[in-house]
matplotlib code that plots the C-alpha trace (Angstrom):
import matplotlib.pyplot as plt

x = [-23.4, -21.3, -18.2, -15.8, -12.8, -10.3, -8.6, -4.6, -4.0, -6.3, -4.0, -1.9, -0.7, 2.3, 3.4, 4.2, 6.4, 7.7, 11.4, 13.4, 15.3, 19.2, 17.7, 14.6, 13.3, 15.6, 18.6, 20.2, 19.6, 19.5, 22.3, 20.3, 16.9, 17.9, 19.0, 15.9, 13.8, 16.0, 15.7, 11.4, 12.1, 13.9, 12.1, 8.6, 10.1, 10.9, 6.8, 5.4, 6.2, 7.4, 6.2, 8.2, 7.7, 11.2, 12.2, 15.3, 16.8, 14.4, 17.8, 20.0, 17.6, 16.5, 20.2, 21.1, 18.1, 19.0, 22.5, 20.4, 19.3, 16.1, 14.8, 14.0, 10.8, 9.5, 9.9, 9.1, 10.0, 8.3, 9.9, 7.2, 8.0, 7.5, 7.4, 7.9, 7.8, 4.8, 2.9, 0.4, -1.2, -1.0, -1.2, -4.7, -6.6, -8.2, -11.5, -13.6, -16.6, -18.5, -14.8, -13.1, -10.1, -11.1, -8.3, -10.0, -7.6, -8.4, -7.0, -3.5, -3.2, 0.0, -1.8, -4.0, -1.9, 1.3, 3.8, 3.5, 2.1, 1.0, 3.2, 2.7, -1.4, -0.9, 1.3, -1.3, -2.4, 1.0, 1.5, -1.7, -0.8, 2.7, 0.4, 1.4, -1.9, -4.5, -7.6, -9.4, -8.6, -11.2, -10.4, -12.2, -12.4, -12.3, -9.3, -8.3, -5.0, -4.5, -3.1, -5.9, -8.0, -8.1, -10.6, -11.5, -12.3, -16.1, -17.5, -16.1, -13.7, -11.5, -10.5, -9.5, -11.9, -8.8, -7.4, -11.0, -12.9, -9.8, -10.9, -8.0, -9.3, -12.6, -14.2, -17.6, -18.3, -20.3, -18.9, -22.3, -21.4, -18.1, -18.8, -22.2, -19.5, -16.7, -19.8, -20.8, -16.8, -16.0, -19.0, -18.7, -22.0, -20.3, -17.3, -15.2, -14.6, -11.3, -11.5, -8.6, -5.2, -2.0, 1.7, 4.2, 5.4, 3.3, 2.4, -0.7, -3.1, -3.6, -3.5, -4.8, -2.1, 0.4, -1.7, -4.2, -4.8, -6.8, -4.6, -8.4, -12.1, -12.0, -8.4, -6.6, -3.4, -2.8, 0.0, 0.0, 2.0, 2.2, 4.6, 3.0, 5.5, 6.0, 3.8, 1.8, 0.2, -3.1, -3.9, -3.0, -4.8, -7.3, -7.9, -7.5, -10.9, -12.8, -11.3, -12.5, -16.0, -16.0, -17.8, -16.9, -19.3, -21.0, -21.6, -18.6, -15.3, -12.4, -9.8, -7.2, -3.4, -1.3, 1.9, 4.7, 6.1, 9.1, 11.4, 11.6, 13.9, 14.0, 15.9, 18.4, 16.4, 14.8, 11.8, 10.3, 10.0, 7.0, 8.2, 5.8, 4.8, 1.5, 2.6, 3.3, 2.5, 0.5, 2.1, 1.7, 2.7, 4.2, 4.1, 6.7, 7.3, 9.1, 11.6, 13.8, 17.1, 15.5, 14.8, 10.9, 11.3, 11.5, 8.3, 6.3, 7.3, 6.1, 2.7, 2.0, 3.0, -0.2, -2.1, -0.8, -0.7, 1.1, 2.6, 6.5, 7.1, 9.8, 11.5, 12.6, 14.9, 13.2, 15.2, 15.6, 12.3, 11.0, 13.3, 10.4, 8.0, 6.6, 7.6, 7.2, 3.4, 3.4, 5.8, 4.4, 0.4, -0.5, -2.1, -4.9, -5.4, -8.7, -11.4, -11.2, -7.5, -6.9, -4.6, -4.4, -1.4]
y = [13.7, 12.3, 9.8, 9.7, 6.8, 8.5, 6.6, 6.8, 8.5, 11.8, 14.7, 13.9, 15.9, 13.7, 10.4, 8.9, 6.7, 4.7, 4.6, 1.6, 0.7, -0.7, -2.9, -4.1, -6.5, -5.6, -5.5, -8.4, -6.4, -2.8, -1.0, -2.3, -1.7, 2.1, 2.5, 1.2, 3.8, 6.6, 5.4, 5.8, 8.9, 10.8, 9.9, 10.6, 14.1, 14.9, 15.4, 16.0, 16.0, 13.3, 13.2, 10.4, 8.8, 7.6, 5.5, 7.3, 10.8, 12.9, 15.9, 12.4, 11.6, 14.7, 15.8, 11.8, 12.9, 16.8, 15.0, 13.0, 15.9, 16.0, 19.8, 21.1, 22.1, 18.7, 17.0, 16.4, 13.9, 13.1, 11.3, 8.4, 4.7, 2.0, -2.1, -2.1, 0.2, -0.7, 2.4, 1.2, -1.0, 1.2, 4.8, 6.3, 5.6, 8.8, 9.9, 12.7, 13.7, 16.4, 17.2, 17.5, 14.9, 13.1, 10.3, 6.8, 5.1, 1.5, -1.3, -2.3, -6.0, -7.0, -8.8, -11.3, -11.7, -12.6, -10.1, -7.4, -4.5, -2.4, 0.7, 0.6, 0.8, 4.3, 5.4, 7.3, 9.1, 10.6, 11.5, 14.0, 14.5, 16.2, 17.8, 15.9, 17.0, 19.1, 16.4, 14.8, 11.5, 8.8, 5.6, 2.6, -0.8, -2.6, -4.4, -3.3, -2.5, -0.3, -3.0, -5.0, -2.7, -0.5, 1.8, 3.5, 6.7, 5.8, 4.2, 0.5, -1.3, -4.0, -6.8, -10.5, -12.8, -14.7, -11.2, -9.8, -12.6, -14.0, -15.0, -13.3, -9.7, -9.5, -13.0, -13.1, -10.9, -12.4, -11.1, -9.6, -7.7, -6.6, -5.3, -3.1, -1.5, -0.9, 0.8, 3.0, 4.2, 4.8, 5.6, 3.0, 1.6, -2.2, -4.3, -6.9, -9.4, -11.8, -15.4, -16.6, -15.0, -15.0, -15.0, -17.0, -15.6, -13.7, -13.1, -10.6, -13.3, -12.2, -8.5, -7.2, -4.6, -7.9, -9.1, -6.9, -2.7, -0.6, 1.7, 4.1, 3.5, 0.4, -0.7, -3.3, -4.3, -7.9, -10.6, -13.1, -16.6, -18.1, -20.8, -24.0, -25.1, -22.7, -23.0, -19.7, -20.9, -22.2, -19.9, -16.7, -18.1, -18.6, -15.0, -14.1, -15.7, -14.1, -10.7, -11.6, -11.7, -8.4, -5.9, -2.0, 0.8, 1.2, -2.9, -3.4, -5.9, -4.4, -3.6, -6.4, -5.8, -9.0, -8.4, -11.0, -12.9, -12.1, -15.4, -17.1, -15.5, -17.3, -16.5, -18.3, -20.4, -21.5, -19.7, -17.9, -14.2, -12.0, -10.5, -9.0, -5.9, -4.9, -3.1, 0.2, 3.6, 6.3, 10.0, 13.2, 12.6, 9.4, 5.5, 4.1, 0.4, -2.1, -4.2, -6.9, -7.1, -9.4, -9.7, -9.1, -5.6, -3.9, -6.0, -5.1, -1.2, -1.2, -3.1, -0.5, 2.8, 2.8, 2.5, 5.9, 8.2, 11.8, 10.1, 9.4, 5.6, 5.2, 1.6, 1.1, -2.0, -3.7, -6.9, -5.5, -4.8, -8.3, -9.8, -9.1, -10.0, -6.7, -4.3, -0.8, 0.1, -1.8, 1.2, 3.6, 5.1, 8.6, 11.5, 12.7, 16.6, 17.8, 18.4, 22.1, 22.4, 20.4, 21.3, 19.8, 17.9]
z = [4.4, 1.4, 2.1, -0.6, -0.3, -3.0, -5.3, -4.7, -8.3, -6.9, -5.7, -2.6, 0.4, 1.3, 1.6, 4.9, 5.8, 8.7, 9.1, 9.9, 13.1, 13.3, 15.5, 14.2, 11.7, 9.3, 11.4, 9.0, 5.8, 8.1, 5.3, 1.7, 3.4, 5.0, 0.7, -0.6, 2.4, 0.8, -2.6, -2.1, -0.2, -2.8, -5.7, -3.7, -2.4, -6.3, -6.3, -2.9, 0.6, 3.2, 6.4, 8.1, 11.5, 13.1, 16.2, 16.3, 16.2, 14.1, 13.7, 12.8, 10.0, 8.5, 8.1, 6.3, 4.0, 3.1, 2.1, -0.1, -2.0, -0.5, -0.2, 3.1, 2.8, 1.6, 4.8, 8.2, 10.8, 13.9, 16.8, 17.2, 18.7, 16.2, 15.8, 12.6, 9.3, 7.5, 7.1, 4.3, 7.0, 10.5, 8.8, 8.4, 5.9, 4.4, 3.5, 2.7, 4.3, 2.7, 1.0, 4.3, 5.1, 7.8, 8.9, 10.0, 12.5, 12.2, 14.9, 13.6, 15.4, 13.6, 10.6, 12.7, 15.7, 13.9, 15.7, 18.2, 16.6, 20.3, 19.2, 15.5, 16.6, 18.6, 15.1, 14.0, 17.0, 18.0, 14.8, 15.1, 18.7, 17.1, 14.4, 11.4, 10.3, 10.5, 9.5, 12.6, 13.3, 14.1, 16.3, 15.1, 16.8, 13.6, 12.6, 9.1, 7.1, 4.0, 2.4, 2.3, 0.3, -2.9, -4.3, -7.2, -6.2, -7.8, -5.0, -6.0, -3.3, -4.1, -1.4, -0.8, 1.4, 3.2, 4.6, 5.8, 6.7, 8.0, 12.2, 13.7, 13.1, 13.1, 15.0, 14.7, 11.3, 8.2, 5.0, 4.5, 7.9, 7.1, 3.6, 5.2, 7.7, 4.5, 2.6, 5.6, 6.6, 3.0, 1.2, -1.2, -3.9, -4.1, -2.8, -5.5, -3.7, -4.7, -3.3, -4.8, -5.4, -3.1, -3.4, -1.1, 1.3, 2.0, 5.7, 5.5, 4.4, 0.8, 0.8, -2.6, -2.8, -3.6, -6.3, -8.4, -7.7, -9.7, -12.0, -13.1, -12.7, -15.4, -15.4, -13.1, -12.9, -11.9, -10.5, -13.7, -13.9, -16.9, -16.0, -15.1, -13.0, -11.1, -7.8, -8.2, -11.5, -10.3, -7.8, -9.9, -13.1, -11.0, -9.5, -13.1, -13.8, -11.3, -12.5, -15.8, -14.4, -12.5, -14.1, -13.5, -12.1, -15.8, -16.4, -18.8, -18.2, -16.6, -18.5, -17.2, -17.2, -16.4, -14.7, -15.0, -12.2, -11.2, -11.3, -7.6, -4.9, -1.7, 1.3, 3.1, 4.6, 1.3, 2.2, -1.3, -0.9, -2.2, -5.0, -7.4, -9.6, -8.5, -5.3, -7.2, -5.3, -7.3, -6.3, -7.5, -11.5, -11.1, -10.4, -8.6, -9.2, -7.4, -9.1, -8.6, -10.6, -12.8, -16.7, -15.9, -14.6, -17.5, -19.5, -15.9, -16.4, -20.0, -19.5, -16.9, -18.5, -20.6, -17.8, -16.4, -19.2, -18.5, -15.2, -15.2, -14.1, -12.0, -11.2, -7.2, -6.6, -3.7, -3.1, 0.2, 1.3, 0.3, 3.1, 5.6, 3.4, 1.9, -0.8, -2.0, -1.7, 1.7, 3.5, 2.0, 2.9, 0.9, 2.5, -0.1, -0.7, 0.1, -2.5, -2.0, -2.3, -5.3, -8.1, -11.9, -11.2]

ax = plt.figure().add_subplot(projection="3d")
ax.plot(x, y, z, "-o")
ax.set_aspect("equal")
plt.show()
């Protein structure tokens, strides 16, 4: 049987996402972060369809989003309890098993244990039990969140050590252990393993997706800091020396892309907020980039645009998002296309 782990630029189905609550998380920012959810929502449903899990009144929010512009028959909303709305980490992650999708349900524990995450862990589940989808889905009792990995599509995973080896997932697991059970689920040949890199404020313990993604089989894209007083600038220069030694499936050095920092935004508590460039989301003809009202949006847009030739790059203000500590890629989690249904896109 062949496992293929697709990389997020092959065709997509849909992208889900999780819809915020008035009363959750976000209720402080509730207004700017329900704009920046219809913002990602409008420009995804320009190239595929949304299917969009909601807390709330699934008529309510379908109508706020045909106002928006979005076309009818690129959505669907599914009446679905939630903690929280960050579908990257408690949406399924897909693969393909002998070219048929097959959705792997991982335990969502709420990064390590940090907040309550019970109803966010059964996300996926209703959703199939509403058919969202057609694919099987597969419950695992393996602690694991989509933002903690990336793939090339070629067999080659990249991951941080202080997110899976972290003790308040999986207790117990070597590395060695952990990385035999990523090769089996996904099919993989190797796993790139990061030991440093990390931005503040960050809450998942050093999800990749924050700080270095692959943008084709010998490019990545990573968080840079080239100011030496800023506080990132030894741990990010450092993870840029161990990208530097990563070698791609056919022995050559990755093509590395740095990414500039976005200039410190805290919160009102003085607490910095993780704002950076590499959480980007791949669709269907496109690359949509989080940015930050600052003067390094526009450098981080151009350095990437090479990277996606014949895809439109589209800039998404995400101040809001970063409140809670996440950002564009992190509410978002694509649904592939299967093999057989493919389309040159």
């Amino acid at each position: 049987m062949t496992t293929v782990l697709p990389a997020e630029w092959a065709p997509q189905d849909a992208v889900q996402l999780t819809w915020p609550c008035a009363d959750g998380d976000f209720a402080r920012w509730f207004d700017a972060v329900e704009r920046n959810f219809i913002a990602i929502a409008t420009a995804v449903a320009r190239l595929e369809p949304l299917l969009i899990a909601t807390a709330g009144e699934p008529d309510t929010l379908r109508q706020r989003l045909l106002r928006a512009g979005i076309a009818a028959g690129r959505l669907r909303v599914f009446k679905v309890p939630s903690n929280d709305v960050w579908a990257r980490d408690h949406g399924p992650i897909t693969v393909f098993r002998n070219r048929r999708p097959v959705h792997l349900d991982f335990t969502f524990n709420g990064w390590g244990g940090k907040f309550d995450a019970g109803e966010d862990d059964r996300i996926t589940r209703r959703l199939a039990q509403q058919h969202a989808w057609t694919a099987p889905v597969e419950a695992l009792d393996f602690v694991l969140e989509g933002g903690a990995i990336d793939a090339d599509g070629a067999g080659t995973l990249l991951t941080t050590e202080r997110c899976l080896l972290a003790p308040t997932r999986n207790p117990g697991l070597s590395r060695s252990q952990v990385e035999e059970k990523l090769k089996q689920w996904f099919g993989l040949t190797r796993v790139l393993w990061l030991k440093r890199g990390d931005l503040l404020g960050d809450d998942t313990d050093g999800h990749i997706d924050t700080i270095a993604r692959f943008c084709d089989p010998g490019t990545i894209a990573y968080q840079a800091c080239d100011d030496r007083q800023d506080a990132h600038y030894e741990e990010l220069g450092a993870m840029a020396a161990e990208l530097a030694t990563f070698r791609d499936a056919w022995g050559k050095p990755y093509r590395l892309v740095p990414l500039p920092l976005p200039p410190a935004i805290h919160d009102d508590t003085g607490r910095r907020l993780p704002a950076g460039y590499p959480n980007f989301l791949i669709v269907n003809g496109a690359v949509l980039v989080p940015t930050y009202d600052c003067p390094t949006d526009e450098p981080a847009l151009e350095r990437l645009r090479p990277c996606f030739p014949g895809r439109e790059l589209i800039g998404i203000d995400c101040r809001a998002l970063i409140h809670q500590y996440g950002s564009l890629h992190c509410v978002t989690m694509q649904i592939p296309k299967a093999p057989s249904l493919q389309e040159r896109l």
